[in-house]
C-alpha positions as CSV (number, residue, x, y, z in Angstrom):
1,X,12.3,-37.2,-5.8
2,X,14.2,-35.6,-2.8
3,X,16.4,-32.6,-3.2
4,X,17.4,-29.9,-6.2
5,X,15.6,-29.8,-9.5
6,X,18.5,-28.2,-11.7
7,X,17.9,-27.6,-15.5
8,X,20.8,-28.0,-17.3
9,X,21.9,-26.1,-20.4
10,X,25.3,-27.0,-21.0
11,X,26.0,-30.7,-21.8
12,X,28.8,-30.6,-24.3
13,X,31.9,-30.0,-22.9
14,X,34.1,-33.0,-22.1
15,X,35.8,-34.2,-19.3
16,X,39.1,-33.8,-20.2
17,X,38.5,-30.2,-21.0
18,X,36.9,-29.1,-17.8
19,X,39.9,-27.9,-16.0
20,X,40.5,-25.9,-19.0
21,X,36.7,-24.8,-19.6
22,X,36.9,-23.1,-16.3
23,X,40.1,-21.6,-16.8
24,X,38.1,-19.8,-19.8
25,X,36.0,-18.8,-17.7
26,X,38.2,-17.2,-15.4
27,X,39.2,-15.0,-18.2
28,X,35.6,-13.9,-18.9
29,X,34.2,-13.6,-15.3
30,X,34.3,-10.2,-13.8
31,X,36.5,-10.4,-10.7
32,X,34.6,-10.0,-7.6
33,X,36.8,-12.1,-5.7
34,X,37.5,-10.8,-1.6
35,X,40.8,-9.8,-0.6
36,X,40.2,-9.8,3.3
37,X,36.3,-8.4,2.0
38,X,37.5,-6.0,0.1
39,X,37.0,-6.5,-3.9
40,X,38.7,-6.4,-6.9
41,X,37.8,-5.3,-10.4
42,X,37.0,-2.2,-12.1
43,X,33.1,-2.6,-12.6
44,X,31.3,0.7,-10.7
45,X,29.4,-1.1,-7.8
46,X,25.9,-0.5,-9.6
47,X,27.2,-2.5,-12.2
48,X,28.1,-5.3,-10.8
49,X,25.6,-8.1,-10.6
50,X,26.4,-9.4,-7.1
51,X,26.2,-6.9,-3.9
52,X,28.5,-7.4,-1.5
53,X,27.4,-6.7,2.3
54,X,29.1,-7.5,5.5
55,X,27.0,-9.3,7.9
56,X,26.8,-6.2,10.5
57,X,25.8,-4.0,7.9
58,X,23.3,-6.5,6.9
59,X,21.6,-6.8,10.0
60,X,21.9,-3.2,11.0
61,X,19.6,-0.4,10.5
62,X,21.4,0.9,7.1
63,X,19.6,-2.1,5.2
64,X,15.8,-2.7,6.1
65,X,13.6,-5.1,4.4
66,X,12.8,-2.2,2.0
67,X,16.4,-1.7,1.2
68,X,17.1,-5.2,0.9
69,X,14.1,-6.3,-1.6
70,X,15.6,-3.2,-3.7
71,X,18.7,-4.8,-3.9
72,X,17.2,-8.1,-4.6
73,X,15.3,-6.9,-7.8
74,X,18.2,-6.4,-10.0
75,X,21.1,-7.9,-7.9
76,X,22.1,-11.4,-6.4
77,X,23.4,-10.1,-2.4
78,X,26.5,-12.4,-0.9
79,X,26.8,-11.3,2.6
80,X,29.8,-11.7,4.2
81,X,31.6,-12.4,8.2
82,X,28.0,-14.0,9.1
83,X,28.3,-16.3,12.2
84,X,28.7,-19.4,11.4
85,X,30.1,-23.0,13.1
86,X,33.6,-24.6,12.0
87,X,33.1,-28.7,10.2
88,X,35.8,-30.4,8.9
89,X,35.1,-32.2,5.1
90,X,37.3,-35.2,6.5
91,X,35.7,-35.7,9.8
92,X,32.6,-37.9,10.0
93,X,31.1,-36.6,13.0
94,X,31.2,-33.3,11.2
95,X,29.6,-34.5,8.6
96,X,26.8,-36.3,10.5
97,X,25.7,-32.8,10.5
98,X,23.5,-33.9,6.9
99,X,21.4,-36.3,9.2
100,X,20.5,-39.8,9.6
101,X,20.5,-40.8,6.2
102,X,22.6,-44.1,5.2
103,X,23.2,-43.9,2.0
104,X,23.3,-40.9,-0.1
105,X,23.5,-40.4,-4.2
106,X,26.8,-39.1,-6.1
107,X,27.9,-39.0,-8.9
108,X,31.4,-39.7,-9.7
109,X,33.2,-36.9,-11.8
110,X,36.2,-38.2,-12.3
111,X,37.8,-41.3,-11.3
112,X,42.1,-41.2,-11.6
113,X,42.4,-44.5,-12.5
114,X,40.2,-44.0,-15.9
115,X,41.2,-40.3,-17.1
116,X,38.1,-41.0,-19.6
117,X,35.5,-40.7,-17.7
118,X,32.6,-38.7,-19.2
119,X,30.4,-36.2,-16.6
120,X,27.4,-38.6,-15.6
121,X,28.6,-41.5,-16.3
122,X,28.4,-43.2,-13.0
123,X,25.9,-42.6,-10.4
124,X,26.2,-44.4,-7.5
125,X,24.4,-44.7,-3.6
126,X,27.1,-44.8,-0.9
127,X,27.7,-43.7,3.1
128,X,29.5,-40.9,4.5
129,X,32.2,-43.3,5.4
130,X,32.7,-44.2,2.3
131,X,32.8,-40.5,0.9
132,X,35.5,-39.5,3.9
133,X,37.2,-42.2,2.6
134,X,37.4,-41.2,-1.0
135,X,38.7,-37.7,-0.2
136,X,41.5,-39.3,2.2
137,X,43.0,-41.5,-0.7
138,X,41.9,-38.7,-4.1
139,X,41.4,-41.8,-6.1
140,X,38.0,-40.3,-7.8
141,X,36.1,-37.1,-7.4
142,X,32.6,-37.5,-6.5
143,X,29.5,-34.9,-6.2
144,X,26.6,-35.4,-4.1
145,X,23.9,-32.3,-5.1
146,X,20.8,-33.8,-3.9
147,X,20.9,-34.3,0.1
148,X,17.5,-33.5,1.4
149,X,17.7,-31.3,4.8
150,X,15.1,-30.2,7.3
151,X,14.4,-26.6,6.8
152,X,16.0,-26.0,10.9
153,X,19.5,-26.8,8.9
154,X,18.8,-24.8,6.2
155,X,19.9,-21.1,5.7
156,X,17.2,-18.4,6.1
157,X,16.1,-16.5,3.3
158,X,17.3,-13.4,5.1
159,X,14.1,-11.1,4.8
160,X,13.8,-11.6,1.2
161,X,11.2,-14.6,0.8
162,X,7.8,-13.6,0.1
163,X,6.0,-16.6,-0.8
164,X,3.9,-16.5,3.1
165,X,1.6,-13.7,2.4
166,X,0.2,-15.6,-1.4
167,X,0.3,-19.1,1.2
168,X,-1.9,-17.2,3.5
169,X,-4.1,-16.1,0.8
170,X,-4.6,-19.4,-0.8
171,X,-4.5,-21.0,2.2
172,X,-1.9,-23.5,1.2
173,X,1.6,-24.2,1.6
174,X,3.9,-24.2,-1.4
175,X,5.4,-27.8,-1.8
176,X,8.5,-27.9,0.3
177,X,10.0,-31.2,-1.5
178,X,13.1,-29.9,-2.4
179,X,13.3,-26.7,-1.1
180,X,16.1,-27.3,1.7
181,X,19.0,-29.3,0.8
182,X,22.9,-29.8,1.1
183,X,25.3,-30.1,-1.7
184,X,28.8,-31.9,-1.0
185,X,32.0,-32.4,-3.2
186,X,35.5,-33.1,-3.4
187,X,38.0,-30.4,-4.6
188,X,37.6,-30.4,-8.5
189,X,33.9,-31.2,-8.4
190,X,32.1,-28.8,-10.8
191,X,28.4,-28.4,-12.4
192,X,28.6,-27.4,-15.9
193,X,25.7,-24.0,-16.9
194,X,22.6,-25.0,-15.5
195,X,19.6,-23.2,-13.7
196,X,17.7,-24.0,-10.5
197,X,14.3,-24.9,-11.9
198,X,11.0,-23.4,-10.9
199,X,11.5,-20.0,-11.1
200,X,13.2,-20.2,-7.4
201,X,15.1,-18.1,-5.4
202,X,18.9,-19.6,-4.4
203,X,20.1,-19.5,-0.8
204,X,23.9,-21.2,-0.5
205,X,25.3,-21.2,3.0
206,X,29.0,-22.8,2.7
207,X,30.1,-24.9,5.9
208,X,33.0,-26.1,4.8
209,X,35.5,-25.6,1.9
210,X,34.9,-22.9,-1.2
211,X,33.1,-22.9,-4.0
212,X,34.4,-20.7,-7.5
213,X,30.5,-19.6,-8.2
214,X,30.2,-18.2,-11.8
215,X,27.0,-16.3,-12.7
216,X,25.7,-15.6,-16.4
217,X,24.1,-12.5,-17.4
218,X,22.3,-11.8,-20.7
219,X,23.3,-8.3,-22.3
220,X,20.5,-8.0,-23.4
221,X,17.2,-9.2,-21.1
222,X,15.3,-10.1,-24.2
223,X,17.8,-13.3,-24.3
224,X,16.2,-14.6,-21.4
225,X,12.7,-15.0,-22.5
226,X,13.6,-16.9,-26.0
227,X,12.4,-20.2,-26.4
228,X,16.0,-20.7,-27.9
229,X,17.4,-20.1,-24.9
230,X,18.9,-23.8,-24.3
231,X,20.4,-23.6,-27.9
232,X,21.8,-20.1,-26.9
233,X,23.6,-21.3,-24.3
234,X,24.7,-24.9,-25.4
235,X,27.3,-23.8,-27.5
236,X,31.1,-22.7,-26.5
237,X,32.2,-20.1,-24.4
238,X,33.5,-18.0,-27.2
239,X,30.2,-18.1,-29.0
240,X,28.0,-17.2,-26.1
241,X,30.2,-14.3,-24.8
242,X,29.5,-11.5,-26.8
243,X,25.7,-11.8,-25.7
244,X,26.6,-12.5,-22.1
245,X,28.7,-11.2,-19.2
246,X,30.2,-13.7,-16.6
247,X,30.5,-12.5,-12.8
248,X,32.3,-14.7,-10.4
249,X,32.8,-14.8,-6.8
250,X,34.9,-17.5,-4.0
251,X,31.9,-18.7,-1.2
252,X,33.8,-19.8,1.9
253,X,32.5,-20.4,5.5
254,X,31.1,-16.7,6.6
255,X,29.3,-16.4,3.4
256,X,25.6,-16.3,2.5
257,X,25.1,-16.3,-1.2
258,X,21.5,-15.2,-2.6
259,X,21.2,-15.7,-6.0
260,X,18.1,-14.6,-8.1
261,X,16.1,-17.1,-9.9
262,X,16.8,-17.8,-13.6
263,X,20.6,-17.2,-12.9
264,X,22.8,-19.3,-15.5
265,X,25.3,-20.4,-13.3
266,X,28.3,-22.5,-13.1
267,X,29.8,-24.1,-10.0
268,X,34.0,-25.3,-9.6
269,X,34.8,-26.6,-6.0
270,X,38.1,-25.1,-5.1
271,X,38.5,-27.4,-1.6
272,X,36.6,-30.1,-0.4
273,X,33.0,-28.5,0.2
274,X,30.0,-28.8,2.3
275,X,26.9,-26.4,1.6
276,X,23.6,-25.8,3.1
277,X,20.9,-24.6,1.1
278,X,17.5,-23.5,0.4
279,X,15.1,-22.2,-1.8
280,X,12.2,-19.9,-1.7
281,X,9.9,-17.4,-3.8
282,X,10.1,-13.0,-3.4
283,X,7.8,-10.4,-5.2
284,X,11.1,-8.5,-6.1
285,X,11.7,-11.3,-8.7
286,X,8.6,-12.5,-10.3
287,X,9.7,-11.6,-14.0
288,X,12.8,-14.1,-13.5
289,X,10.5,-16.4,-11.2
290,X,8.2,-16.8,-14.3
291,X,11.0,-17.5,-17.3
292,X,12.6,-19.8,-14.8
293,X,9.1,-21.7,-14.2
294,X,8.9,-21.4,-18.6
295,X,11.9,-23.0,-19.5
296,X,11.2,-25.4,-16.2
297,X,8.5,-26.7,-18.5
298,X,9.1,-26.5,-21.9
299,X,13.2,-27.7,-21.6
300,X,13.2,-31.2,-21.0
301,X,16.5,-31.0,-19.0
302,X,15.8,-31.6,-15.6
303,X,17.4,-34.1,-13.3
């Protein structure tokens, strides 16, 4: 298998409620949307789960590795203003970008002439042409999450991955299947709660397009090592959100997202969206690393 391993938790909300599913979660997520970089929302900035950090900052002296795996222990980092290049969704040369590849798997979310369609009803292989084409005439909305990259594509794990020094010590690699990939959807495409499986680490670089990006937080950490978890969180919103807070931010181009392993998270594409991506291990997070590894194995969701 080429590309993510997500675990999903949340299978039971319909497609006709989607649009309004998220719109419930609007109303629970603590703003941490930009405003020209500047946020919103009353949260003190220790307690908010995501730090913010403009690129120079990032890269200047004020934030050393030191600083940086600090953050990482108890806080997902979205840097902002990086450098980045400009693609366009609708171009295909742009979009050749993803490789060589002739054929790619989707799955169709939604398609306008059969409002009943049910999330993962329809998987299907098809070319970028084809995809290009979809987007032009808004006739479906597809979602492509599993587009294996080479790691030169893929977003560095600025500073944070520590997974070289235990390779050097056992003197192997860890597996790479899987660990640099792309994600592409059409405005409306979504993934319901789910986890990134195997206890990894979460690097999204957006290319084209935003991305809402909701993250779950237990109120109390104890939550997280249940072996209910799954039936914790498969259940509506207004059942879960006593026991949970919801954070949410808007990824665009300029952004580098790092989110910490055994994140809950859901994912609404606001505008057509490319995203490069990758995956890797840091000794800041090894508690989350190992529950995200544990309900890996034991939840029997994973596609």
């Amino acid at each position: 298998m080429t590309g993510r391993l997500l675990l999903i938790l949340h299978q039971s909300v319909r497609m006709s409620l989607v649009l309004k599913f998220f719109e419930k979660l609007s109303t629970l997520s603590t703003s941490l949307q930009p405003v020209m970089g500047v946020l919103k929302g009353g949260l003190a900035p220790e307690e908010h789960a995501v730090e913010v950090v403009q690129y120079q900052d990032w890269i200047s002296k004020e934030f050393p590795p030191a600083r940086r795996q600090t953050i990482f222990h108890s806080r997902s980092i979205l840097i902002r203003n990086a450098p980045h290049n400009i693609y366009n969704f609708n171009s295909l040369s742009d979009m050749e970008v993803l490789g060589e590849e002739t054929l790619y798997n989707f799955a169709l979310l939604k398609n306008r002439n059969s409002p009943s369609s049910h999330p993962n009803d329809s998987h299907f292989k098809a070319t970028l042409e084809e995809l290009i084409k979809s987007v032009e005439l808004r006739q479906a909305i597809i979602n492509c999450l599993n587009i294996s990259i080479p790691s030169t594509k893929a977003p560095g794990c600025q500073g944070l991955a520590t997974q070289a020094e235990a390779e050097g010590y056992i003197r192997e690699r860890v597996d790479q299947e899987g660990m640099y990939w792309a994600i592409a959807g059409q405005k409306g495409a979504y993934s319901l709660l789910h986890m990134d499986a195997n206890g990894l680490c979460t690097v999204v670089e957006p290319m084209t397009g935003q991305k809402y990006w909701v993250i779950v937080r237990p109120k109390d950490d104890v939550i997280m090592s249940s072996i209910d978890l799954m039936d914790i969180l498969n259940v509506e919103l207004e059942d879960i959100s006593p026991f949970w807070n919801f954070y949410a931010v808007i990824i665009q181009p300029g952004d580098i997202f790092i989110m910490r392993p055994a994140t809950p998270h859901y994912v609404m594409t606001v505008e057509d969206s490319l995203c490069f991506g990758s995956h890797c291990y840091s000794s800041q997070t090894l508690t989350q690393t190992a529950l995200g590894i544990y309900h890996t194995l034991t939840t029997g969701g994973l596609i």
